[in-house]
C-alpha positions as MATLAB code, in Angstrom:
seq = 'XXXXXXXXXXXXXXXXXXXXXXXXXXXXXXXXXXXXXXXXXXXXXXXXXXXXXXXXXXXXXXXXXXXXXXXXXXXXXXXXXXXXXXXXXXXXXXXXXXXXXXXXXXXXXXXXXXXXXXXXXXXXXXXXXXXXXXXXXXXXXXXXXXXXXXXXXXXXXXXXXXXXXXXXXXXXXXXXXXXXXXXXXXXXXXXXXXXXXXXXXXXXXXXXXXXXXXXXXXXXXXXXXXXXXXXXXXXXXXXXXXXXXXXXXXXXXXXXXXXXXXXXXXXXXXXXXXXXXXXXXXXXXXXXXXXXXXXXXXXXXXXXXXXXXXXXXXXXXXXXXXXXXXXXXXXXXXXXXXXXXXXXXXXXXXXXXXXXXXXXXXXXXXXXXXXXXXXXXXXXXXXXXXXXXXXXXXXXXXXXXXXXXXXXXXXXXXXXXXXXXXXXXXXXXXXXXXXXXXXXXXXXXXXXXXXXXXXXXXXXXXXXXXXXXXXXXXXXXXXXXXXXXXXXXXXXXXXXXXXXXXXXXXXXXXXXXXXXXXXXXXXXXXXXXXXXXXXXXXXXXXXXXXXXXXXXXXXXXXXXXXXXXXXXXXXXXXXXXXXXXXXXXXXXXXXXXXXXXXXXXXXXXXX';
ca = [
     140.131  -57.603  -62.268;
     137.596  -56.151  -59.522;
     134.192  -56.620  -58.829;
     131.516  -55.012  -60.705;
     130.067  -52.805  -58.224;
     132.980  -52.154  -56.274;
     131.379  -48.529  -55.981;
     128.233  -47.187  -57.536;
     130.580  -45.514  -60.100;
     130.328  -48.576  -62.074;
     126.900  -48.477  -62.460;
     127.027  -44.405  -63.425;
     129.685  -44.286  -66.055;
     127.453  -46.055  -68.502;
     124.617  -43.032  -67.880;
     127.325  -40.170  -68.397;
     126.387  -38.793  -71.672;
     129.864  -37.621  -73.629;
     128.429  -35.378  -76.332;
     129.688  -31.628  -74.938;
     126.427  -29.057  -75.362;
     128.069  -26.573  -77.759;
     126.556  -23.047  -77.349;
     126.376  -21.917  -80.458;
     123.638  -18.821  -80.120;
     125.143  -16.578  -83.098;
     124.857  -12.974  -82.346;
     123.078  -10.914  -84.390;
     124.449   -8.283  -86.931;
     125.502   -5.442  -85.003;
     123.967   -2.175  -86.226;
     126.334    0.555  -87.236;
     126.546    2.250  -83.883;
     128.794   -0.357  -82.354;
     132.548   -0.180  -82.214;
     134.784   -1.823  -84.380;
     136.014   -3.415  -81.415;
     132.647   -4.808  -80.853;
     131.707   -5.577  -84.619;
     135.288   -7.746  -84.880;
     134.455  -10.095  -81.961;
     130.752  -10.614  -83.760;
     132.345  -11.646  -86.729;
     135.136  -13.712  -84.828;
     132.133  -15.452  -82.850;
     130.040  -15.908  -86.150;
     132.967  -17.310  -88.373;
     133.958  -19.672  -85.380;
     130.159  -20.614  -85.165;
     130.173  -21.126  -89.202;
     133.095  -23.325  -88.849;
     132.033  -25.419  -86.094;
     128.917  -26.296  -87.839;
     130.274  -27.518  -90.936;
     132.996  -29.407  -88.507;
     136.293  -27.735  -89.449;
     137.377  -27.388  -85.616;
     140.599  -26.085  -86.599;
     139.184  -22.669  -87.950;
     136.654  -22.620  -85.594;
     139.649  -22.358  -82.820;
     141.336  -19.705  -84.455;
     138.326  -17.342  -84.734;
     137.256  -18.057  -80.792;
     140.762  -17.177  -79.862;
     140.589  -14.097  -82.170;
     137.649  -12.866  -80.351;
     138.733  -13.690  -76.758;
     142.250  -11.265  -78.188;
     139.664   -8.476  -78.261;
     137.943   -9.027  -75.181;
     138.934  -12.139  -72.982;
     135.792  -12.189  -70.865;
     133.397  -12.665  -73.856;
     131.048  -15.532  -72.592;
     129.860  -17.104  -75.381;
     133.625  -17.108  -77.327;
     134.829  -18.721  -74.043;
     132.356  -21.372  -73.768;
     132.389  -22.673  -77.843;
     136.534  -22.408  -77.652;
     136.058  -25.138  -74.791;
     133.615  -27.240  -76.495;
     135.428  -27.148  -79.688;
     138.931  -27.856  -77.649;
     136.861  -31.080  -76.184;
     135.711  -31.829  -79.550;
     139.771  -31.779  -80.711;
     140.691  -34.356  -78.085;
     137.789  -37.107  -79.965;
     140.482  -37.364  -82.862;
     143.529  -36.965  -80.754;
     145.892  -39.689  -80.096;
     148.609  -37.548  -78.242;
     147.690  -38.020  -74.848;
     149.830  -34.723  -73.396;
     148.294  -32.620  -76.157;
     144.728  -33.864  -75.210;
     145.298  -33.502  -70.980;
     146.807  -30.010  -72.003;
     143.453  -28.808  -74.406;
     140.960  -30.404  -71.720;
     143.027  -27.937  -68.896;
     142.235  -24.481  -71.512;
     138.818  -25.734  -71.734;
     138.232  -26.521  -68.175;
     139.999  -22.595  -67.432;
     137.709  -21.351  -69.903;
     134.548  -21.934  -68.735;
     135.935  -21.604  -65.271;
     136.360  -17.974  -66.587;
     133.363  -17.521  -67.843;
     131.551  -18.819  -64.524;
     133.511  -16.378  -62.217;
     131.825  -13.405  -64.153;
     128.396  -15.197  -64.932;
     128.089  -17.843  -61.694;
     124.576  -18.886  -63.062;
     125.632  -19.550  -66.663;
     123.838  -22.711  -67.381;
     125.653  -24.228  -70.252;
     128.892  -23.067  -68.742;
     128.404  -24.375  -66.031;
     126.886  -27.801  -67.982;
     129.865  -28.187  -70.016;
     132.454  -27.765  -67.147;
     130.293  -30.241  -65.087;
     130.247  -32.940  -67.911;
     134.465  -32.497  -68.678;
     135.119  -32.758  -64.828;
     132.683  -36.094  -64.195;
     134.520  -37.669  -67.178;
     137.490  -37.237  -66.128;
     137.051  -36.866  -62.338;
     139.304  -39.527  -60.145;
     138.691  -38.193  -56.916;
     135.065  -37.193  -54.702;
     135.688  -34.152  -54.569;
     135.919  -33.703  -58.699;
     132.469  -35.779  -59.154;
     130.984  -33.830  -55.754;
     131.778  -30.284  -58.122;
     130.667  -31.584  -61.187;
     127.138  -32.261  -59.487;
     126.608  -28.966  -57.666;
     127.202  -27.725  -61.591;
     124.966  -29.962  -62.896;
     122.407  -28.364  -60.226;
     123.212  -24.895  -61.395;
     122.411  -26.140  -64.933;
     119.037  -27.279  -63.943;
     117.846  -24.246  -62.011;
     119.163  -21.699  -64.477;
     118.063  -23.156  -67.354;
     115.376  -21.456  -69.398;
     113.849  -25.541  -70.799;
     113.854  -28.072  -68.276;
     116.627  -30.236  -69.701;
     117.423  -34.039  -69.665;
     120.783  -34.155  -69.843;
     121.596  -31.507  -67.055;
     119.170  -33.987  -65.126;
     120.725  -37.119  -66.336;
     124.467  -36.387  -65.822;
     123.609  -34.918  -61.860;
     121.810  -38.232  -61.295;
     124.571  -40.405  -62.275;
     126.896  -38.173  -60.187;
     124.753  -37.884  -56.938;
     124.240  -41.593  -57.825;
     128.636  -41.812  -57.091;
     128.423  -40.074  -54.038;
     125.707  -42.049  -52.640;
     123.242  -38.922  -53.109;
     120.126  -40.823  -53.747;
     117.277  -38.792  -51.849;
     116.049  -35.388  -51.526;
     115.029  -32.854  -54.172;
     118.623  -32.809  -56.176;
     119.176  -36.638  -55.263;
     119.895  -39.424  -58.018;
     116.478  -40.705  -57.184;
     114.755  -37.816  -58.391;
     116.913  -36.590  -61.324;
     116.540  -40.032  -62.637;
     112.888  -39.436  -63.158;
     113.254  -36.444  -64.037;
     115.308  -37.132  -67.116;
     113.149  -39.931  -67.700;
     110.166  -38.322  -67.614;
     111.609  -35.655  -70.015;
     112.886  -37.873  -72.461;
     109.508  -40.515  -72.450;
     107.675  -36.846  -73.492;
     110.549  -36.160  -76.456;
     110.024  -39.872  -77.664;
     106.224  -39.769  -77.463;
     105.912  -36.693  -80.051;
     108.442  -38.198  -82.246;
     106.000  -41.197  -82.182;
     103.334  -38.850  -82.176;
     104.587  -37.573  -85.955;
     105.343  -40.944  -87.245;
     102.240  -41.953  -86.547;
     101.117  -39.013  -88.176;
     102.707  -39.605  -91.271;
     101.759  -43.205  -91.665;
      97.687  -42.696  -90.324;
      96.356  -39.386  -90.570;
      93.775  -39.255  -93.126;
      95.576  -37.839  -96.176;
      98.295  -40.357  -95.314;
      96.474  -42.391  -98.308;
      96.631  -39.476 -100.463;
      99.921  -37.494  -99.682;
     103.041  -39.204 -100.974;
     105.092  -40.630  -98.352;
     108.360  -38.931  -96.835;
     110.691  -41.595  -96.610;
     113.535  -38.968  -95.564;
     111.410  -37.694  -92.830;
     109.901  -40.850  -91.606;
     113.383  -42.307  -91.624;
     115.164  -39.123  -89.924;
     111.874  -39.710  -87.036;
     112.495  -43.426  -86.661;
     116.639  -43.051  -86.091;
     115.565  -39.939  -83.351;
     113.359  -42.922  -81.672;
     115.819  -44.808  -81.467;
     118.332  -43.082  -80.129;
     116.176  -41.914  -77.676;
     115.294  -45.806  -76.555;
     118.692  -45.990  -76.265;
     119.579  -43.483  -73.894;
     116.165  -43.999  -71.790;
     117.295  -47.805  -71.423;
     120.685  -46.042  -69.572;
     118.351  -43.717  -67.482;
     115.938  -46.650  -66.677;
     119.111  -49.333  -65.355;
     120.327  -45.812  -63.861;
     117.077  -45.641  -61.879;
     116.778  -49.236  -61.058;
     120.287  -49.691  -59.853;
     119.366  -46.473  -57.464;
     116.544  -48.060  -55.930;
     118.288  -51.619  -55.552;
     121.285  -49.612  -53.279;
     119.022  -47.939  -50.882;
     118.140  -49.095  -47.813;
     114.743  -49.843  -45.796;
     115.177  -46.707  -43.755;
     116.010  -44.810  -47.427;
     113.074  -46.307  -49.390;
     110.881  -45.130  -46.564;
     112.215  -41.567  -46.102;
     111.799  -41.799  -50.015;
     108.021  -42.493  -49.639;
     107.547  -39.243  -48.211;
     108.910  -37.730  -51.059;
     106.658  -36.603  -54.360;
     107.778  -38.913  -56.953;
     106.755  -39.057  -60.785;
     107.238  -42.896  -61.102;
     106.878  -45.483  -58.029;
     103.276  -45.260  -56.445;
     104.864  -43.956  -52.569;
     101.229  -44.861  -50.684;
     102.455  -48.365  -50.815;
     105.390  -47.912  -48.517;
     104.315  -47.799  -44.743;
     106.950  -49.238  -42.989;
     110.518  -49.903  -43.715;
     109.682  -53.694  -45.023;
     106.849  -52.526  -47.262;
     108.904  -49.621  -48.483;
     111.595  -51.657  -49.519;
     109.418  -54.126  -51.070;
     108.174  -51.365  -53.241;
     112.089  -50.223  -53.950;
     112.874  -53.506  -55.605;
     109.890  -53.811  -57.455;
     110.042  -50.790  -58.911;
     113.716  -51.545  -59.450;
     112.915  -54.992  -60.745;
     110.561  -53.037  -63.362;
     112.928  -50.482  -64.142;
     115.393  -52.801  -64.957;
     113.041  -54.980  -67.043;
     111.987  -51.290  -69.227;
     115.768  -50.823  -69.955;
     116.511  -54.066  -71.219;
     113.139  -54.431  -73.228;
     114.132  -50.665  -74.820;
     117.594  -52.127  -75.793;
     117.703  -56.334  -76.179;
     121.462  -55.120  -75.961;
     122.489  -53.523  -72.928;
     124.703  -56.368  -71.092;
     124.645  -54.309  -67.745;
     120.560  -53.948  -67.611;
     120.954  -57.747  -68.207;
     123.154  -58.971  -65.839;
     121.795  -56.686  -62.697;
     118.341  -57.787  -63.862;
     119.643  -61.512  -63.641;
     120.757  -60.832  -59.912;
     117.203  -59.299  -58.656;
     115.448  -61.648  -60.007;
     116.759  -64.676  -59.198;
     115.402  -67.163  -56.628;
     111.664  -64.911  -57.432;
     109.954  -68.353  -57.316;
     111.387  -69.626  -54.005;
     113.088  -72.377  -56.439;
     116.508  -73.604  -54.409;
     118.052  -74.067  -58.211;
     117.052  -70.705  -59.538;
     118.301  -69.207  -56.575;
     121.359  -69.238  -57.667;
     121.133  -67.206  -60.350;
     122.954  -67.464  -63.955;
     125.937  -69.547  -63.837;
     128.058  -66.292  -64.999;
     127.953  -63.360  -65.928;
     128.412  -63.059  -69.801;
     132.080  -61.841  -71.111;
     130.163  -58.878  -73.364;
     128.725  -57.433  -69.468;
     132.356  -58.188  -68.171;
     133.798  -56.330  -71.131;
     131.359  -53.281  -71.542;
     132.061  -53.395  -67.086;
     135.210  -52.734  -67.469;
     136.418  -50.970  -70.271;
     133.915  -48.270  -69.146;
     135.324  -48.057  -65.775;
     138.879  -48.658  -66.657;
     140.262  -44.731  -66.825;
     139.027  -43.945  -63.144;
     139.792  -48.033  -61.953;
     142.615  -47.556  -59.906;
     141.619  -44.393  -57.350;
     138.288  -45.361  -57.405;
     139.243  -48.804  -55.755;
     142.422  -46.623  -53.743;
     139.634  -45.002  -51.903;
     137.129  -48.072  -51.241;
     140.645  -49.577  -49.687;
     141.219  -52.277  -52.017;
     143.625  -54.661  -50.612;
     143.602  -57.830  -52.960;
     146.598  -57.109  -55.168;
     148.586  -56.819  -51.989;
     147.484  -59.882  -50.416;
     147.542  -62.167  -53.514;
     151.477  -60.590  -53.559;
     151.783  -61.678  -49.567;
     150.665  -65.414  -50.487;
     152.710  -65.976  -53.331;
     155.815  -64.450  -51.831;
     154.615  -66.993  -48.947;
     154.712  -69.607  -50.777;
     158.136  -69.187  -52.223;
     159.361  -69.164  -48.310;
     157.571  -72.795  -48.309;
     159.412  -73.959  -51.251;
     162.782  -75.567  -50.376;
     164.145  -75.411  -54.013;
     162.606  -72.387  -55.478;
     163.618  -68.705  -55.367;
     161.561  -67.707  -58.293;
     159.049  -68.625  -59.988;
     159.261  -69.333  -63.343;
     155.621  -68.507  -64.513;
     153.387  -66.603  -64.049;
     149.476  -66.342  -65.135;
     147.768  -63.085  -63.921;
     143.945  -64.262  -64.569;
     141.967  -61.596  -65.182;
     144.837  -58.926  -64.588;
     142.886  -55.591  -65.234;
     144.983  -52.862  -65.108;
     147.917  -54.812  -63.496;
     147.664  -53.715  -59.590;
     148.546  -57.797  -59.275;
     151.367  -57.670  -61.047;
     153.034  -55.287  -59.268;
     153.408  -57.366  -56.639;
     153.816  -60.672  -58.759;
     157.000  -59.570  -61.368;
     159.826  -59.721  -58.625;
     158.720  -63.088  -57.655;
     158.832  -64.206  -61.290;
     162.209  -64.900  -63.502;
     160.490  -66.200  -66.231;
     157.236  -65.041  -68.332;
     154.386  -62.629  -66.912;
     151.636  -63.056  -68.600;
     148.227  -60.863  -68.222;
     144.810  -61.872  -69.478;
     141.607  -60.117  -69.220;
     138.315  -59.768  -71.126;
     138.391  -55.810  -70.827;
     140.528  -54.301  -73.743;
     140.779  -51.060  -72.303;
     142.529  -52.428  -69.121;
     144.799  -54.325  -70.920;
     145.364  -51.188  -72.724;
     146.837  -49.861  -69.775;
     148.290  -52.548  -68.006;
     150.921  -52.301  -71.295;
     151.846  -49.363  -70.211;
     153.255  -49.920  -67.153;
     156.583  -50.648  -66.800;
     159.040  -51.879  -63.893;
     159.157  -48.189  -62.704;
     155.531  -47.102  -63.653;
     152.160  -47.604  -63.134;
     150.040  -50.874  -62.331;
     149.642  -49.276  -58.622;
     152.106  -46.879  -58.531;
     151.582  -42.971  -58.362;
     152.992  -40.570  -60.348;
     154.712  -38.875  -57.283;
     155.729  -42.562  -56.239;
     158.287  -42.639  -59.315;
     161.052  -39.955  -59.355;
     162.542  -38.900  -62.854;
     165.780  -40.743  -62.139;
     163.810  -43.853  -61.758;
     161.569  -43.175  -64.352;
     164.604  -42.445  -66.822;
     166.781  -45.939  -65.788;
     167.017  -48.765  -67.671;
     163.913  -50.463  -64.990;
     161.854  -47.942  -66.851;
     162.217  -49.321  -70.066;
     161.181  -52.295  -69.445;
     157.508  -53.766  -69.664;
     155.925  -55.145  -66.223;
     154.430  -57.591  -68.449;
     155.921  -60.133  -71.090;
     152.524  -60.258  -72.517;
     149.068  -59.144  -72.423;
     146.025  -61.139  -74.020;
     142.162  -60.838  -74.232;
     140.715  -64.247  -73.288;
     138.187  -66.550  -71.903;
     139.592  -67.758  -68.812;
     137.759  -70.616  -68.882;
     138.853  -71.564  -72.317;
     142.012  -69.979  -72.470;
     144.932  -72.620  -73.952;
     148.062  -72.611  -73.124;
     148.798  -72.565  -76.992;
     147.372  -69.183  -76.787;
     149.144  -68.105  -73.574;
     152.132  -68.884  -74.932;
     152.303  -67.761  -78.744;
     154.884  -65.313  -79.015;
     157.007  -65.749  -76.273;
     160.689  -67.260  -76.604;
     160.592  -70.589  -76.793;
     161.551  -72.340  -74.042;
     159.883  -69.459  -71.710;
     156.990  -71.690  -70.664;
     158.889  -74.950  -70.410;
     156.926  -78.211  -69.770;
     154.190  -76.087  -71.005;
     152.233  -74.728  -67.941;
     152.566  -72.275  -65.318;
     153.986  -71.918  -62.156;
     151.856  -69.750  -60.576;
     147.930  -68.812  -61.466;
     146.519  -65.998  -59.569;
     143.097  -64.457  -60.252;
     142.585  -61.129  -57.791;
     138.595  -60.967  -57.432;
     138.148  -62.411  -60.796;
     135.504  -65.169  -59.936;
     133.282  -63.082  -58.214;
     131.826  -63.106  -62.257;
     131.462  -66.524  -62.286;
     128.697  -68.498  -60.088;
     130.077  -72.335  -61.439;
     133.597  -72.836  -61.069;
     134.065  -76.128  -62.329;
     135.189  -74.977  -65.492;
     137.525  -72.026  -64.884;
     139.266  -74.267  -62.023;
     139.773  -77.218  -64.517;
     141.253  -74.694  -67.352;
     143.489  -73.553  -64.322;
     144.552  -77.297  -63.990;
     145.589  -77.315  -67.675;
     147.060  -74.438  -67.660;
     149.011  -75.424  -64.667;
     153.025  -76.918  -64.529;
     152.645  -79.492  -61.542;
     153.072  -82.792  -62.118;
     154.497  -85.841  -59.982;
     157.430  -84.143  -59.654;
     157.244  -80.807  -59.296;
     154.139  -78.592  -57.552;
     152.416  -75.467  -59.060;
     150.091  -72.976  -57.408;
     146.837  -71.231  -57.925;
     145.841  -68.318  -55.667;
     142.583  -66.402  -55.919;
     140.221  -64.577  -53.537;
     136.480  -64.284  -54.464;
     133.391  -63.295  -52.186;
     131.812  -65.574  -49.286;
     128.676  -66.889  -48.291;
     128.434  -69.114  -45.336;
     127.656  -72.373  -45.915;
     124.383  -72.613  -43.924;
     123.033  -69.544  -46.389;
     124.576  -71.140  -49.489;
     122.482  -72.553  -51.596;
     122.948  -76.391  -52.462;
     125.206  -75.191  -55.283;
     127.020  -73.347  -52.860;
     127.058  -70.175  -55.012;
     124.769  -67.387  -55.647;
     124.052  -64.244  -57.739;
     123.870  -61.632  -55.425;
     121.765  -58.080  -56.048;
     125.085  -56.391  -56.547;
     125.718  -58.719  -59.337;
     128.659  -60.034  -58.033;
     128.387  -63.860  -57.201;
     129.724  -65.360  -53.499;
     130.821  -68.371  -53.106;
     131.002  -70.784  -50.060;
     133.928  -72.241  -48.715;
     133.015  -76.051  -49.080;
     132.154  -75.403  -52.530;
     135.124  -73.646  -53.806;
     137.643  -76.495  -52.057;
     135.281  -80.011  -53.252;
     135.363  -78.436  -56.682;
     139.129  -77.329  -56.376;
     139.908  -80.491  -55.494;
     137.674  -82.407  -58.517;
     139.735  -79.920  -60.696;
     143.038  -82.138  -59.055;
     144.195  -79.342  -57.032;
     144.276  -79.364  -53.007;
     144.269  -77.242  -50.463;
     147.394  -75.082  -49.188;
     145.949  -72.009  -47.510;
     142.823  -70.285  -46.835;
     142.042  -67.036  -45.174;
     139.188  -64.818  -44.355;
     139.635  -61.372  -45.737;
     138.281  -58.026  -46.408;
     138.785  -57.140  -50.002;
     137.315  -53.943  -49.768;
     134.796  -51.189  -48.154;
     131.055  -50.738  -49.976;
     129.161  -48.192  -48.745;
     130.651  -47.978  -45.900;
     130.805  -51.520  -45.098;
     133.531  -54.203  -44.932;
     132.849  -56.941  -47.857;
     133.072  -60.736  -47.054;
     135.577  -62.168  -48.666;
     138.142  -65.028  -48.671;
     141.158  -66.159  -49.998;
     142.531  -69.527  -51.416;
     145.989  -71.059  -52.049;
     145.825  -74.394  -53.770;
     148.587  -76.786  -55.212;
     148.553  -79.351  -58.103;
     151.706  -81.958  -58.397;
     154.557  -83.075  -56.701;
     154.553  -83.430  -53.027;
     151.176  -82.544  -50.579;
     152.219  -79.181  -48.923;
     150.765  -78.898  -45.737;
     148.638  -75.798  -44.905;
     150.164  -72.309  -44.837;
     151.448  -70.429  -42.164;
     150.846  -66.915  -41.655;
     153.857  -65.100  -43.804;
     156.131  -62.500  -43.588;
     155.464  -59.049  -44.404;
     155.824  -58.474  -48.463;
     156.647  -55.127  -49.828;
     157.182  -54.472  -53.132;
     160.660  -51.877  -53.733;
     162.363  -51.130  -56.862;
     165.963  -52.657  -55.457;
     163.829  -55.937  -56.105;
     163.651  -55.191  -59.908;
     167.595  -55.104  -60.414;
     168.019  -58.595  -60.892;
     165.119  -59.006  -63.847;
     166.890  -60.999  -65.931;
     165.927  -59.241  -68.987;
     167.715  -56.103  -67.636;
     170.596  -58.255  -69.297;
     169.278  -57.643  -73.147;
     169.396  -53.902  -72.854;
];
């Protein structure tokens, strides 16, 4: 697993609203003077509309593809055949059959914008399919410029056009200007707050007016007011951690360019200089942050980033630290949200822990005078398995995965000795795809657990028998996994349980998590930092190693990965437990990872 804010994506995916905006303006009854060319796409377009609202999708398909058989430019057929075809892939399970419906829909509207380029909800529905399913900048950098087109064209001022091209400028790093994630932010907000506030306005109504005492009382539409309330709380709490999370990324020289700006919700007179103007960023963050979690108790994201800004508020050395870690349902929500984009989002911030923790333990095999292979391994918060990759060749024994996020183990099954967990489609040929390697699981097992309660019980349930003998592992890795947790003390003395070594025999534990020196550490020597992510000094992570029973092997400065444009401080740890004191490690040999090195997995032999 990866740190939260590896990229501002993270922090967008929870804004982008999913629900497609179906056009479903029903053209009128065409007087006798049209065609009967004309008259069959009306009825076409008004049985498709008919059967879309009472939610028979299948029917609704066949009449839009009737009427685009008379006339394949009709706009509004075009753009309720791709919302419909979205709609299809909710209750699809074939994953072919849904990719291949989400490419008619995005050609569709695609159509319908080369003849109408200022169609606003074509032009809205083709920029919500591409940001959901957009893996590259250049997707999410399309999807906004729609987004904008949606806005301007637009007869209402809308909130979710506003919404969704916040949270993309938000990805690019768009946070300024007229169109900037700053501004579209409010705008939604602003939008929505006015929505909310006549809903509130009616209830009220219906509770206090004067003949409330009188009339009888509408449960039905008092009840059908209070669930519109709500569900507008809940998507303003997503706008309002959008908008804080904005103003927490930009920078002194930003938060001043941004108080020459007009803007509908920070007071910009306070901002003078670059200090004062990002005093009055984080404050209004701070707030922002505070609104979202007090307009849903239930947001773990709001909760967590609030945590990290506002810790160490006092000046008190103890507080400063922050929350001891972050909670597994803000680890969970984290990551299952980000998990379909995970891999080429980190590809293009340069992520380079997977490869490293790969380098140490192939290292440490090279140290070991009796070991080829290890026997175990524990992949600690695995994620989608870009660790494991580099970890099954080194193992002849069990691979075992855990995570919190389901949706990344979800994947991380899927990947097999030829397939995924790092590799690229055009990285596998169909011959390799097609061997026996292919057919076989990267992973002997895949679990959701608490890492720092995980038992080996657990870990082991399932496998043969004898697969984790002397009941531990060999090897523990954990690939930017504690940069979630501020105290270690308890995941590092699970690790020690979990662990083989004993007088006789040494087992490892690898991991790389984020640094602080130690003269900015505070006297924990952890801390929560504003991007949520906690760092960790060096003296702290080896004294409580060590209390844990473990000692030093290795340790390494590294960059993990780019943010904003700016290498991130990290460092990486190799620690033993058992048998006899290894002395500290050398820099290694180069380790590549080929698919020669799969030939001798041992349970090529059960095919």
């Amino acid at each position: 697993m990866v740190a939260a804010k590896v990229a501002v994506v993270l922090l967008t995916n929870l804004i982008l609203f999913t629900s497609t905006n179906k056009q479903v303006t029903i053209v009128s009854s065409q007087s006798s003077s049209y065609s009967d060319h004309a008259s069959a796409i009306n009825h076409h377009l008004q049985e498709g509309n008919n059967a879309l609202s009472t939610g028979d999708l299948a029917t609704a398909i066949q009449h839009y593809e009737s009427c685009l058989s008379f006339d394949s430019n009709e706009r509004y057929c075009n753009i309720n055949l791709a919302s419909t075809l979205i709609d299809m892939n909710e209750i699809e399970q074939d994953e072919s059959i849904k990719e291949e419906r989400t490419i008619r829909a995005i050609s569709s509207l695609r159509h319908v914008l080369k003849s109408f380029p200022r169609d606003a909800d074509a032009a809205f529905n083709l920029a919500l399919i591409l940001q959901d399913t957009s893996k590259s900048v250049e997707i999410t950098r399309e999807a906004a410029k729609l987004y904008q087109i949606a806005v301007e064209a637009s007869e209402e001022d809308r909130w979710d056009a506003h919404a969704n091209m916040a949270a993309a400028k938000q990805e690019l790093g768009d946070f300024t200007g007229r169109y900037g994630a700053r501004r579209s932010y409010e705008r939604a907000i602003v939008l929505l707050e006015g929505m909310k506030q006549e809903y509130e306005k009616y209830i009220d109504q219906i509770l206090n007016d004067e003949d409330a005492e009188t009339r009888e009382f509408d449960e039905e539409k008092f009840n059908e007011a209070q669930e519109q309330v709500n569900a507008l709380n809940q998507y303003l709490s997503k706008l309002y951690y959008g908008f804080g999370s904005v103003l927490s990324e930009l920078t002194g020289s930003d938060c001043l360019e941004l108080m020459k700006e007009e803007s509908l919700l920070i007071d910009v007179q306070d901002g003078v200089d670059e200090k004062s103007s990002k005093v009055v960023c984080e404050s209004n963050a701070v707030n922002a942050l505070r609104m979202s979690v007090n307009l849903n108790d239930e947001n773990v994201v709001a909760i967590h980033m609030l945590n990290s800004m506002t810790a160490g508020e006092d000046g008190d050395d103890e507080f400063s630290q922050g929350k001891d870690r972050a909670s597994n349902e803000f680890v969970s929500a984290l990551f299952d949200d980000f998990a379909d984009t995970f891999d080429e989002k980190l590809d293009a911030l340069g992520y380079k822990v997977p490869h490293l923790i790969g380098e140490a333990a192939y290292d440490l095999l090279q140290m070991s005078p009796n070991k080829d292979m290890f026997d175990s391994i524990l992949d600690a918060g695995c994620g989608t398995g870009l660790a494991g990759r580099f970890l099954r060749p080194l193992c002849q024994g069990p691979l075992v995965g855990v995570d919190l996020s389901k949706k990344m183990l979800e994947l991380a099954s899927q990947c097999t000795l030829t397939k995924g967990c790092g590799l690229k489609d055009d990285d596998t040929t169909k011959e390799d795809a097609d061997d026996e390697r292919g057919k076989i699981s990267l992973y002997d097992k895949l679990i959701a657990l608490d890492l720092e309660t995980a038992s080996i019980d657990e870990l082991a349930l399932g496998l043969p028998d004898d697969s984790l003998e002397n009941d531990g592992f060999d090897l523990i890795v954990a690939a930017d996994v504690l940069v979630y947790l501020g105290d270690l003390q308890k995941v590092l003395n699970n690790f020690a349980e979990l662990s083989k070594g004993d007088e006789s025999q040494s087992s490892f534990l690898v991991f790389s998590c984020e640094r602080i020196d130690d003269k900015d550490a505070p006297s924990s020597g952890w801390k929560l930092q504003s991007s949520g992510r906690y760092a960790h000094s060096r003296s702290y992570v080896e004294r409580t190693a060590e209390e844990a029973g473990f000692y030093i092997v290795g340790y390494e400065e590294i960059v993990p990965r780019q943010e904003k444009g700016e290498d991130v401080k990290g460092h990486m740890f190799i620690f033993a437990i058992g048998g006899e004191p290894y002395g500290e490690e050398e820099d290694g040999s180069e380790y590549e990872v080929s698919y020669e090195m799969f030939d001798t997995d041992p349970r090529l032999d059960e095919l």
